[in-house]
PDB file with SEQRES, HELIX, SHEET and CRYST1 records, atoms N, CA, C and O in Angstrom:
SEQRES   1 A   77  UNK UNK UNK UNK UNK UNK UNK UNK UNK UNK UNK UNK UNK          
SEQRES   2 A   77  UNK UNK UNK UNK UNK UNK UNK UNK UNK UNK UNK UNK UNK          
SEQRES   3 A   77  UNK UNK UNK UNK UNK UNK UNK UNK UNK UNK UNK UNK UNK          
SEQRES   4 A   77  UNK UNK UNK UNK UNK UNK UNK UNK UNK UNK UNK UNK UNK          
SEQRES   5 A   77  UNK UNK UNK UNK UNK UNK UNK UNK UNK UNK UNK UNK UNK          
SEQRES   6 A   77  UNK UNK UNK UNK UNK UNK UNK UNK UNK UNK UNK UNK              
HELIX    1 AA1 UNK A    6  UNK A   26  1                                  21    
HELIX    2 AA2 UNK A   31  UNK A   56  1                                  26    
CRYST1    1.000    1.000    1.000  90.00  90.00  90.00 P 1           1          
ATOM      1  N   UNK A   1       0.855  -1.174   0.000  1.00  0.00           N  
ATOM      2  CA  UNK A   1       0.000   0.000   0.000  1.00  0.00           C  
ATOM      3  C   UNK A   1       0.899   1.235   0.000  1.00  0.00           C  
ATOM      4  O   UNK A   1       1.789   1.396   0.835  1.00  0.00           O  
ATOM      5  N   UNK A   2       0.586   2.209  -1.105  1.00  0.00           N  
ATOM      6  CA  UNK A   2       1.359   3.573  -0.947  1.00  0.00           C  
ATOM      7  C   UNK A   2       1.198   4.089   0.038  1.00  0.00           C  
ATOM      8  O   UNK A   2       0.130   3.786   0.570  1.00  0.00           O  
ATOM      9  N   UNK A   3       2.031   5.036   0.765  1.00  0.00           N  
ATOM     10  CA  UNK A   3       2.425   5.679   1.858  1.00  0.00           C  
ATOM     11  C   UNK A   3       1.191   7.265   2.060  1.00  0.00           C  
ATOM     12  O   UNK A   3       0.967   7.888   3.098  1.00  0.00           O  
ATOM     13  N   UNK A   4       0.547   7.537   0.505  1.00  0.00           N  
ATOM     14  CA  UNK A   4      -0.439   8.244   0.812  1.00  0.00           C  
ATOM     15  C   UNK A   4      -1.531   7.898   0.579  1.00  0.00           C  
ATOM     16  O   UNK A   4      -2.228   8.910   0.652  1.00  0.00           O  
ATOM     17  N   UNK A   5      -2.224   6.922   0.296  1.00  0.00           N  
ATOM     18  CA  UNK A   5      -3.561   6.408   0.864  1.00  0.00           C  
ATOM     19  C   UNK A   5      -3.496   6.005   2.089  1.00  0.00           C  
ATOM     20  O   UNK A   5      -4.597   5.751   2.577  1.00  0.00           O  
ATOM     21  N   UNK A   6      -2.375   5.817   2.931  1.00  0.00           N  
ATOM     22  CA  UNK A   6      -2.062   5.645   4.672  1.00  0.00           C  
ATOM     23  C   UNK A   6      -2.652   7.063   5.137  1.00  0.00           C  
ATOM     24  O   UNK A   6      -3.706   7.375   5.690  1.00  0.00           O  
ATOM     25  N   UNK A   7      -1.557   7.784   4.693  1.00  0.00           N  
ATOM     26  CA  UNK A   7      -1.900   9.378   5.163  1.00  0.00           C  
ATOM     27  C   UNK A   7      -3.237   9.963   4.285  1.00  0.00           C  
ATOM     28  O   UNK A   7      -3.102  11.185   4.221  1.00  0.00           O  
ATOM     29  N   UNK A   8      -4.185   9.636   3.750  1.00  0.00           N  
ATOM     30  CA  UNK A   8      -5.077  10.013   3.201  1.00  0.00           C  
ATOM     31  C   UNK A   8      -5.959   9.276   4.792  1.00  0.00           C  
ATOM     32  O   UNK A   8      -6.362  10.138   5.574  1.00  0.00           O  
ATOM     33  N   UNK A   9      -6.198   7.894   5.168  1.00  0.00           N  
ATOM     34  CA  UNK A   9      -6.786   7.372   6.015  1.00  0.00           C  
ATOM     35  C   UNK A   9      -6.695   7.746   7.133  1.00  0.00           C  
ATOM     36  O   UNK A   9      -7.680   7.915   7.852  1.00  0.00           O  
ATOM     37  N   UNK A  10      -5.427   7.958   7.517  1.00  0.00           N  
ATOM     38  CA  UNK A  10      -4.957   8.894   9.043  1.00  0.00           C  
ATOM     39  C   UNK A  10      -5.798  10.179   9.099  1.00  0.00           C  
ATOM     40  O   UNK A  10      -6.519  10.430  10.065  1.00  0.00           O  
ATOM     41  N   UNK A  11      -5.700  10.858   8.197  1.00  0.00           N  
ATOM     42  CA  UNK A  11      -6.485  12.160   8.056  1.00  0.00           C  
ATOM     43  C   UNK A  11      -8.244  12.069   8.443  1.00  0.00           C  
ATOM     44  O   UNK A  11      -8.878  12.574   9.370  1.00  0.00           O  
ATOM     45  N   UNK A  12      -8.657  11.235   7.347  1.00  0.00           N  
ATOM     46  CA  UNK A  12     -10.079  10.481   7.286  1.00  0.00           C  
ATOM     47  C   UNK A  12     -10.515   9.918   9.197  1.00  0.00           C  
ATOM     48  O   UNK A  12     -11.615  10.101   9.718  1.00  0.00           O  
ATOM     49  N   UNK A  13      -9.403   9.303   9.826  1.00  0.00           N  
ATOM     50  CA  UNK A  13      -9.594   9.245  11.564  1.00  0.00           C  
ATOM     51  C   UNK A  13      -9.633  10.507  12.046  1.00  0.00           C  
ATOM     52  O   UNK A  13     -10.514  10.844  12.837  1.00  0.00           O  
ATOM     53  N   UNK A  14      -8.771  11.267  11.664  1.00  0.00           N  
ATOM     54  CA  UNK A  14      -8.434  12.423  12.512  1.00  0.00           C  
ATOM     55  C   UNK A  14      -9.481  13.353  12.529  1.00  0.00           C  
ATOM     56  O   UNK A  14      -9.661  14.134  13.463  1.00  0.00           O  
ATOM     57  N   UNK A  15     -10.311  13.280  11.326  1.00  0.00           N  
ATOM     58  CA  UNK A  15     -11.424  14.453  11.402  1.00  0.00           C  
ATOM     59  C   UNK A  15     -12.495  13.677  11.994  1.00  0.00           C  
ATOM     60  O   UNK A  15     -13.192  14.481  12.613  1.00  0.00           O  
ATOM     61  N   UNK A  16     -12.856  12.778  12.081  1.00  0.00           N  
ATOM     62  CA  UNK A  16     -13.745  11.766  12.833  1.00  0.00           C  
ATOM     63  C   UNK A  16     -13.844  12.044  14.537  1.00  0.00           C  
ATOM     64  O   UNK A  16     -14.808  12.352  15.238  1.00  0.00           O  
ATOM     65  N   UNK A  17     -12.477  11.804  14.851  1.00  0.00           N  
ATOM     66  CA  UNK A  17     -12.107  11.911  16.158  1.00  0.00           C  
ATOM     67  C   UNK A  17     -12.430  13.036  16.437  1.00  0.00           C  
ATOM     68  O   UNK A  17     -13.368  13.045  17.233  1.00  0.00           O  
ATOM     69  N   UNK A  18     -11.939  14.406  16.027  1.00  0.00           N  
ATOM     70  CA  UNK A  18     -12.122  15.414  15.833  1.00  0.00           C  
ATOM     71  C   UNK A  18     -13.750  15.743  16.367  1.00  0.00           C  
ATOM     72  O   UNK A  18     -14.202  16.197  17.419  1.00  0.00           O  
ATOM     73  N   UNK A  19     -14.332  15.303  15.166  1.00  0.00           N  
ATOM     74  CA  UNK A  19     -15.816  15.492  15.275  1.00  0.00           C  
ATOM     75  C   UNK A  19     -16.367  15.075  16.394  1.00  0.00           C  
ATOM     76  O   UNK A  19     -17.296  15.765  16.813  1.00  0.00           O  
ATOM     77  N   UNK A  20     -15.950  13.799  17.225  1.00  0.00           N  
ATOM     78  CA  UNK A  20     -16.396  12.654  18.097  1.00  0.00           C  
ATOM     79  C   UNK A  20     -16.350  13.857  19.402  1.00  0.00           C  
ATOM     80  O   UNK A  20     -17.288  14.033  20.179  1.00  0.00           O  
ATOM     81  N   UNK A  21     -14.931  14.683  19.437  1.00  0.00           N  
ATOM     82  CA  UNK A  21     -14.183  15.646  20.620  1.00  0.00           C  
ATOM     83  C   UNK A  21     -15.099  16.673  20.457  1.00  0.00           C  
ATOM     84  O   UNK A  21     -15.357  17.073  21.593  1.00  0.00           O  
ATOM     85  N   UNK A  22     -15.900  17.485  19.411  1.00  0.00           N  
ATOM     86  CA  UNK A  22     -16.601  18.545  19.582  1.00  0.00           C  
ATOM     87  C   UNK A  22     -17.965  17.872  19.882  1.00  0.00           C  
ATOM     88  O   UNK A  22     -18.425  18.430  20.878  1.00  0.00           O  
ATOM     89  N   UNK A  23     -18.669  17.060  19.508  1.00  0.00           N  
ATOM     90  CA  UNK A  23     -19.546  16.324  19.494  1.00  0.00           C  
ATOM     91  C   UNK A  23     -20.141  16.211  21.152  1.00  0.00           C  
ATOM     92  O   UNK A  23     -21.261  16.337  21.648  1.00  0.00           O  
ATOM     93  N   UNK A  24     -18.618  15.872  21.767  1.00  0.00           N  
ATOM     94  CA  UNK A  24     -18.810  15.541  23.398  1.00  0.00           C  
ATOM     95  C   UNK A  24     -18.650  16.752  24.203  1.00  0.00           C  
ATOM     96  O   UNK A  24     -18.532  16.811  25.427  1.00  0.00           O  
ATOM     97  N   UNK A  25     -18.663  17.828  23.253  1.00  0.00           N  
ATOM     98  CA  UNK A  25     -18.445  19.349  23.840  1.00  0.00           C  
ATOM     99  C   UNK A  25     -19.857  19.975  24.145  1.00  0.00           C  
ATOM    100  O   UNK A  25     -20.192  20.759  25.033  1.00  0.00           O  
ATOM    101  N   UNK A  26     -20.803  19.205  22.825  1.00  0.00           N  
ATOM    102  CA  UNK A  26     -21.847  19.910  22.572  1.00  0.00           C  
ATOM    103  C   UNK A  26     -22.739  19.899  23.706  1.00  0.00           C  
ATOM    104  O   UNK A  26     -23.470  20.841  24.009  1.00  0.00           O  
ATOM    105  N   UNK A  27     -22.665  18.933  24.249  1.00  0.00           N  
ATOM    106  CA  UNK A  27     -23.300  18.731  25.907  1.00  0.00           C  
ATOM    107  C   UNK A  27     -23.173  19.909  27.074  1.00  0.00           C  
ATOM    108  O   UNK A  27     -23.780  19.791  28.138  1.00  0.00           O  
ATOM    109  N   UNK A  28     -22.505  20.816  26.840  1.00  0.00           N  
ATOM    110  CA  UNK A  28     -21.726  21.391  27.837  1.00  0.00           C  
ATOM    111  C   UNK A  28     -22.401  22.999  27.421  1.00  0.00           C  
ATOM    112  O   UNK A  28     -22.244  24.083  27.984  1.00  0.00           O  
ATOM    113  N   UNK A  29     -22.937  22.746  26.600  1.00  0.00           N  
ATOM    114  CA  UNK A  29     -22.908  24.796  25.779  1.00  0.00           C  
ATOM    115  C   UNK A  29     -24.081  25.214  25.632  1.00  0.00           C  
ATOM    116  O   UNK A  29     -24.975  24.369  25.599  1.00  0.00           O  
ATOM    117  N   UNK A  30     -24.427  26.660  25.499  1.00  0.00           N  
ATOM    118  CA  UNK A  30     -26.013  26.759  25.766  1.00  0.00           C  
ATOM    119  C   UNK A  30     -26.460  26.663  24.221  1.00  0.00           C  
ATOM    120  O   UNK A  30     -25.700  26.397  23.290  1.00  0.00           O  
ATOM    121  N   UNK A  31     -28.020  26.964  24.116  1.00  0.00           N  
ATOM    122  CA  UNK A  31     -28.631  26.046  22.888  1.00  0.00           C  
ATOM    123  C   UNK A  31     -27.649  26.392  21.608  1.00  0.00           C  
ATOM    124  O   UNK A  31     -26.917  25.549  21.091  1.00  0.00           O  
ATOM    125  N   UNK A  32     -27.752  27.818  21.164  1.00  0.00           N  
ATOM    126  CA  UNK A  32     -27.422  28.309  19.956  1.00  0.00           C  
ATOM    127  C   UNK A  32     -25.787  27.578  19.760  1.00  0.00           C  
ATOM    128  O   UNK A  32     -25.551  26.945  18.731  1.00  0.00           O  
ATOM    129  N   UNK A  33     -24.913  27.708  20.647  1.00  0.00           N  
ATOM    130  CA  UNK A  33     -23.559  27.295  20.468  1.00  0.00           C  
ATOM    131  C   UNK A  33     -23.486  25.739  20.371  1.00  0.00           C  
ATOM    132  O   UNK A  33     -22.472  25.302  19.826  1.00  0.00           O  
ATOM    133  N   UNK A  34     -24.411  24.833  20.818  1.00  0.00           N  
ATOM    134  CA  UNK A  34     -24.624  23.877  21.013  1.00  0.00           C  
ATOM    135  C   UNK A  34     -25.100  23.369  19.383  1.00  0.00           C  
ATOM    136  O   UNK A  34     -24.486  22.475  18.799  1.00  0.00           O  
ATOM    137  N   UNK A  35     -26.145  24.006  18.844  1.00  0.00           N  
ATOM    138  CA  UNK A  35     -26.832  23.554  17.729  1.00  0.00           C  
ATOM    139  C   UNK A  35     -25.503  23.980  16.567  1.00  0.00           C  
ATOM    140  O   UNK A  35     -25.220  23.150  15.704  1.00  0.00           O  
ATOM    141  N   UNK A  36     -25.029  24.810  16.605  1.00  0.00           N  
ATOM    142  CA  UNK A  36     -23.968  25.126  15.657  1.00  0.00           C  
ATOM    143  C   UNK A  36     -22.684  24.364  15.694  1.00  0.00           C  
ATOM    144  O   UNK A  36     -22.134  24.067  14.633  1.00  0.00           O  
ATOM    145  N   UNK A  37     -22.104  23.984  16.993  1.00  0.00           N  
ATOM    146  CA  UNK A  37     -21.615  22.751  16.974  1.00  0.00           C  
ATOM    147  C   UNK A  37     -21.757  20.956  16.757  1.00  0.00           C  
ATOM    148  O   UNK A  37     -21.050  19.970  16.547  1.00  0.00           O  
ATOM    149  N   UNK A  38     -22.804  21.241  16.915  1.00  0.00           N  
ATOM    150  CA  UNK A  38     -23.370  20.010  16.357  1.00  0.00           C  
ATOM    151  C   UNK A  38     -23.584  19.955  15.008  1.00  0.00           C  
ATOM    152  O   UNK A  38     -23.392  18.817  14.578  1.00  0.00           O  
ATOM    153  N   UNK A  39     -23.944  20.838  14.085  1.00  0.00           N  
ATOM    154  CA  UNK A  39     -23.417  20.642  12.532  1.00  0.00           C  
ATOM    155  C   UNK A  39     -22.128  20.449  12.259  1.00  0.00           C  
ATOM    156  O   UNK A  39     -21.617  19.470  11.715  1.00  0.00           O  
ATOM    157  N   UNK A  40     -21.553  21.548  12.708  1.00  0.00           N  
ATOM    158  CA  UNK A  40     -19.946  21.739  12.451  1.00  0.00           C  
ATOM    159  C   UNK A  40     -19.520  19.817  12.481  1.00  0.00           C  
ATOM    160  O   UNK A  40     -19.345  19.087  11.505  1.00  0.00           O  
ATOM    161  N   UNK A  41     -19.458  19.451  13.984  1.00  0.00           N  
ATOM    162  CA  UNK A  41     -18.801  18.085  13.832  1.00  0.00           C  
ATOM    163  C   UNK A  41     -20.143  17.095  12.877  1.00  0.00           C  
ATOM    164  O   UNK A  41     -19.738  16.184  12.154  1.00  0.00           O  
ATOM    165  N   UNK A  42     -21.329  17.309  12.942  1.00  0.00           N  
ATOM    166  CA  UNK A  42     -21.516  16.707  11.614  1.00  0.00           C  
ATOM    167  C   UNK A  42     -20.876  16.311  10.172  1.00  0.00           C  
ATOM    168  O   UNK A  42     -20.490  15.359   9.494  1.00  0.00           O  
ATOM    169  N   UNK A  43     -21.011  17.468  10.187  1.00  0.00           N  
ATOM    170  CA  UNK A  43     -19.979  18.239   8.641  1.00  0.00           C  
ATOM    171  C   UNK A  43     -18.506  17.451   8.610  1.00  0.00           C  
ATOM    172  O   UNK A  43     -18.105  16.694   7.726  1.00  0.00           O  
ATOM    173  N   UNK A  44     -17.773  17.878   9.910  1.00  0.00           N  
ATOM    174  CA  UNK A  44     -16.342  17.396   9.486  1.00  0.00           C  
ATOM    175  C   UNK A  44     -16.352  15.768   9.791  1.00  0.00           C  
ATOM    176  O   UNK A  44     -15.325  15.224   9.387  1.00  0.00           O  
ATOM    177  N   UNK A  45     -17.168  15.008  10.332  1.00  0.00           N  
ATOM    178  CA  UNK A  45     -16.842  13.702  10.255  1.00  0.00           C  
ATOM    179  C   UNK A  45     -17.970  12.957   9.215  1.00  0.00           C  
ATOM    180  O   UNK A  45     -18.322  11.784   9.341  1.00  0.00           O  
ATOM    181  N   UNK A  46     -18.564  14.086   7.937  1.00  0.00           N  
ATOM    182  CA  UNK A  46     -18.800  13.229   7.111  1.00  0.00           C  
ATOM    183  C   UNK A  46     -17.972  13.597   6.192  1.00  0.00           C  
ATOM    184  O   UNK A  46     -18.187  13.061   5.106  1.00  0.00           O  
ATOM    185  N   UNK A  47     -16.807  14.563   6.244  1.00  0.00           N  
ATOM    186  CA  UNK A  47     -15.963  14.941   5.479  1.00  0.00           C  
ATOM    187  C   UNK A  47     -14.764  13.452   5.605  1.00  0.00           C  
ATOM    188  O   UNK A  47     -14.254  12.695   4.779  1.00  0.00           O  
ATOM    189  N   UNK A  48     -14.716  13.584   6.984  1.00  0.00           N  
ATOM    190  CA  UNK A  48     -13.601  12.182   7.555  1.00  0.00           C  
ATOM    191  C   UNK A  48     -13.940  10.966   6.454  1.00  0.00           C  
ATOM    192  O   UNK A  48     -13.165  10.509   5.615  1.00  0.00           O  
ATOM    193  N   UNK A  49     -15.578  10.510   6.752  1.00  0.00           N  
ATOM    194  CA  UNK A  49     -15.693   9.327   6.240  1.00  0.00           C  
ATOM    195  C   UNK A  49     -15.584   9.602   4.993  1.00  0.00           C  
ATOM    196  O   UNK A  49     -15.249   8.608   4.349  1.00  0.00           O  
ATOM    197  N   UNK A  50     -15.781  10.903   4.131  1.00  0.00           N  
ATOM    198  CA  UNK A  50     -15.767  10.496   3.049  1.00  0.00           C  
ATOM    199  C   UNK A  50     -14.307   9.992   2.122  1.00  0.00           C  
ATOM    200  O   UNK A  50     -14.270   9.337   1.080  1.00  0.00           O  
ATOM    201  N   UNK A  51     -13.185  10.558   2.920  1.00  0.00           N  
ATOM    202  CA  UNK A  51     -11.918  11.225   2.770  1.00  0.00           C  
ATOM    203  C   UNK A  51     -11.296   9.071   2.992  1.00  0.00           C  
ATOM    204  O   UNK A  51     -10.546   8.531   2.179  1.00  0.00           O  
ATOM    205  N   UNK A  52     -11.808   8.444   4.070  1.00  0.00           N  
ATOM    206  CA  UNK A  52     -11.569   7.727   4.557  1.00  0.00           C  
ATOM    207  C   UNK A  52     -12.237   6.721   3.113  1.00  0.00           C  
ATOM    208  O   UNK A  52     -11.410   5.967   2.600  1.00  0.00           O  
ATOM    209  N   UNK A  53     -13.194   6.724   2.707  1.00  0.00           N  
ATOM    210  CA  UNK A  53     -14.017   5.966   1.337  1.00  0.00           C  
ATOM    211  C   UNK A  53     -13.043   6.161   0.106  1.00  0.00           C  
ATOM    212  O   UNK A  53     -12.774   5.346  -0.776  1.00  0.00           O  
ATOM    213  N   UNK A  54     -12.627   7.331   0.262  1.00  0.00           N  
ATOM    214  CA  UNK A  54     -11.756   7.576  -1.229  1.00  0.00           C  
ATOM    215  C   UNK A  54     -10.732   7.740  -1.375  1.00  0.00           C  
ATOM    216  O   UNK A  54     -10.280   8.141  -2.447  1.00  0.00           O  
ATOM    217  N   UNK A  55      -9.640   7.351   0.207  1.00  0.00           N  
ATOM    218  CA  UNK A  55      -8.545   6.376   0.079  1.00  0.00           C  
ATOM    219  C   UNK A  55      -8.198   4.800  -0.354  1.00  0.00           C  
ATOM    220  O   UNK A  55      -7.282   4.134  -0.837  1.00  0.00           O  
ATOM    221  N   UNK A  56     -10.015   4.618   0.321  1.00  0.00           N  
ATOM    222  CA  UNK A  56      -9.648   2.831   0.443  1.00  0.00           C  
ATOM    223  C   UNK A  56     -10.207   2.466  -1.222  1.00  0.00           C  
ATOM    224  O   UNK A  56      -9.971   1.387  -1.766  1.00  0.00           O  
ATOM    225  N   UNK A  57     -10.921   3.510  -1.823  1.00  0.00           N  
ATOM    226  CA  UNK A  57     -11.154   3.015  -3.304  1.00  0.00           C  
ATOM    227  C   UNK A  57      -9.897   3.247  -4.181  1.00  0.00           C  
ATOM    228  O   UNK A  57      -9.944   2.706  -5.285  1.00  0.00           O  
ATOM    229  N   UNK A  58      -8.912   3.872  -3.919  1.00  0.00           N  
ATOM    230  CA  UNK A  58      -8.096   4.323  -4.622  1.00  0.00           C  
ATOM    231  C   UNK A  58      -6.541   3.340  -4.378  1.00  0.00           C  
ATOM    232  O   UNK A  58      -5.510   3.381  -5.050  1.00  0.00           O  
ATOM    233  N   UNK A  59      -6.764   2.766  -3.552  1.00  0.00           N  
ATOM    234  CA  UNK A  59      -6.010   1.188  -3.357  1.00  0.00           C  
ATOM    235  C   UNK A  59      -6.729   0.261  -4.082  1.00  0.00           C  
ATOM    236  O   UNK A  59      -6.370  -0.905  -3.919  1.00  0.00           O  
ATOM    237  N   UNK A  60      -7.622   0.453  -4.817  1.00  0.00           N  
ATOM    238  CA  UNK A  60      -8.175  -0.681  -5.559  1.00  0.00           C  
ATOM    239  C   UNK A  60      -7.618  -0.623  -7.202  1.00  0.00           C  
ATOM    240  O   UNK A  60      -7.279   0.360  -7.861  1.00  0.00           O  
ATOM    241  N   UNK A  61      -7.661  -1.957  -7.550  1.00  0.00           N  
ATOM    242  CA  UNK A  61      -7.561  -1.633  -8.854  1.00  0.00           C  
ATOM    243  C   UNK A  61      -8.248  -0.943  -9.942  1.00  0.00           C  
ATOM    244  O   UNK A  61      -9.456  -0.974  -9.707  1.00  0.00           O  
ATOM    245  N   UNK A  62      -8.025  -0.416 -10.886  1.00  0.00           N  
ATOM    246  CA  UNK A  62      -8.572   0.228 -11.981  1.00  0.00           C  
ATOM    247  C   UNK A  62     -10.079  -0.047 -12.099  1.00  0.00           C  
ATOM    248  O   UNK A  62     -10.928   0.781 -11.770  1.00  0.00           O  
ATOM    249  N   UNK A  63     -10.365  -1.311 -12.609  1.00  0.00           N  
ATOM    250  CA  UNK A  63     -11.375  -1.802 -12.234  1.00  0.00           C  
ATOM    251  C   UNK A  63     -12.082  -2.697 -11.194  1.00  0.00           C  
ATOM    252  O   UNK A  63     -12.400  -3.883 -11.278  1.00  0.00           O  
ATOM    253  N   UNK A  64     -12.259  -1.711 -10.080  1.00  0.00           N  
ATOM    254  CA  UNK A  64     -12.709  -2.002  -8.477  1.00  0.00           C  
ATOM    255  C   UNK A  64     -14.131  -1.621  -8.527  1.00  0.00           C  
ATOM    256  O   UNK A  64     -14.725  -1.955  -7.501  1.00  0.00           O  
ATOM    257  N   UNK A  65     -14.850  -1.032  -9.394  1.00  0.00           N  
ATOM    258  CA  UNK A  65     -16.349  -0.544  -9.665  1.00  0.00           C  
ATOM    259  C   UNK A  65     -17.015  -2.417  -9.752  1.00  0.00           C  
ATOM    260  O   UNK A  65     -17.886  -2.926  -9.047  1.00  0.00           O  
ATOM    261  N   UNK A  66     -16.161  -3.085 -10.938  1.00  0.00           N  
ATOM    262  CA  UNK A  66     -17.126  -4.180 -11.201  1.00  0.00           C  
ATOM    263  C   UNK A  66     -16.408  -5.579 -10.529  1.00  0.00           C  
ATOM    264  O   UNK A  66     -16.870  -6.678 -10.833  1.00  0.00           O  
ATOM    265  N   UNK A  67     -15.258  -5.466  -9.606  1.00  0.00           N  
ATOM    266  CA  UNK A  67     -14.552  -6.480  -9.218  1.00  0.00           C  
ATOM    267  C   UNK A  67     -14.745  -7.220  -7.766  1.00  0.00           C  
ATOM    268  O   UNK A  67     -14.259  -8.252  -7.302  1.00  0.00           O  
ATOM    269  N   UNK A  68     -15.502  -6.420  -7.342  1.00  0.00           N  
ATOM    270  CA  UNK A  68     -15.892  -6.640  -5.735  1.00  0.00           C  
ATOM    271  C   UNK A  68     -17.677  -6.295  -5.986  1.00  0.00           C  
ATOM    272  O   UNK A  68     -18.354  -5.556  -6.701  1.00  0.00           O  
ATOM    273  N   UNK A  69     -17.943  -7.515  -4.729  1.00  0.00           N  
ATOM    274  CA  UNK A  69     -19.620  -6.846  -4.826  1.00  0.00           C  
ATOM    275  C   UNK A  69     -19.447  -6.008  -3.703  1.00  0.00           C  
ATOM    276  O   UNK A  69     -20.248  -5.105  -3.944  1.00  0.00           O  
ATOM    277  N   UNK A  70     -18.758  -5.663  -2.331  1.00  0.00           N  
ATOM    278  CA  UNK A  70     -18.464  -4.786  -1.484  1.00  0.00           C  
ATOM    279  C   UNK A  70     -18.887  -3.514  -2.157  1.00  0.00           C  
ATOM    280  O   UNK A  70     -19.950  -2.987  -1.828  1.00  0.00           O  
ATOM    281  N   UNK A  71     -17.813  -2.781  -3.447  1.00  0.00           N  
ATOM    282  CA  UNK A  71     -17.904  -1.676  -3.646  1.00  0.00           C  
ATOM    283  C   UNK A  71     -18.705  -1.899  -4.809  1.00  0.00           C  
ATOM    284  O   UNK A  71     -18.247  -1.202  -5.714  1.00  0.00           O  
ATOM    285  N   UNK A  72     -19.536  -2.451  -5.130  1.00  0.00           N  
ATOM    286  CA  UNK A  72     -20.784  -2.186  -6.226  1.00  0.00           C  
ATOM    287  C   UNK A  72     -21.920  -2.072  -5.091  1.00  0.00           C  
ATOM    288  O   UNK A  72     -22.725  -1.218  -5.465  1.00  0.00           O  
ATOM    289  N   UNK A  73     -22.204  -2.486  -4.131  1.00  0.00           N  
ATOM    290  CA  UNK A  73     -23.139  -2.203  -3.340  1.00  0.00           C  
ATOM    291  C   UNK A  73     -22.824  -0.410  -2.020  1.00  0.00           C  
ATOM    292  O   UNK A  73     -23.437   0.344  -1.265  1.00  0.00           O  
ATOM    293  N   UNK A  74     -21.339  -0.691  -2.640  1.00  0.00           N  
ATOM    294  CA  UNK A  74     -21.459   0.604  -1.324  1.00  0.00           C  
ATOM    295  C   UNK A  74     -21.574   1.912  -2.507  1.00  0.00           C  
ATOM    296  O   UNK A  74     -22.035   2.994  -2.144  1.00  0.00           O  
ATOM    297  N   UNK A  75     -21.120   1.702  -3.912  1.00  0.00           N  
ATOM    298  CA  UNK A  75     -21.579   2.869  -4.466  1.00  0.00           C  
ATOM    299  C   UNK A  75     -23.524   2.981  -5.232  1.00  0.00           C  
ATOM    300  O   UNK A  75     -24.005   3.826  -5.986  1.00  0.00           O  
ATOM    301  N   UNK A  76     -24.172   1.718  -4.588  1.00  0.00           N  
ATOM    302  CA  UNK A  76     -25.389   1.990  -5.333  1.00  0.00           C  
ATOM    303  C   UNK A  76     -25.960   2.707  -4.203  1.00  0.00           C  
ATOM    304  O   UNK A  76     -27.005   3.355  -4.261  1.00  0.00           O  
ATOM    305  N   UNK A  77     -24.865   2.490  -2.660  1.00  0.00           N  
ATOM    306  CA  UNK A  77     -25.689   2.646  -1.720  1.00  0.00           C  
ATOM    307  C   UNK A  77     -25.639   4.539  -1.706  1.00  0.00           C  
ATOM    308  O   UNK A  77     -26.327   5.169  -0.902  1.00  0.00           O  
TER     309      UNK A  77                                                      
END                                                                             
């Protein structure tokens, strides 16, 4: 595995975690700061997963669309 679909995946955790750390903040803050943080880590840990999806497709071969039923079902999904 190349050394940057690693660091493409590390990244893809890091905004996750990220999100997980503001996420457990949101408990703590009054409504308005609360509701705006709660998108925010929305936002960045569907940025994570997506970042995290289009490392692990990009370790696939050329033709990884029709070679796996994994990723024919996760892109109909």
């Amino acid at each position: 595995m190349d050394i940057w679909y690693q660091i493409g995946i590390f990244v893809g955790f890091f905004f996750v975690g990220l999100a997980l750390y503001i996420f457990r903040g949101c408990r703590k803050s009054s409504y308005p700061a609360n509701f705006t943080n709660f998108i925010f880590s929305i936002s960045i840990s569907t940025a994570g997963v997506l970042i995290i999806i289009a490392s692990l497709a990009a370790i696939q071969p050329h033709n990884w669309y029709t070679s796996s039923q994994f990723w024919r079902m996760l892109i109909i999904g």
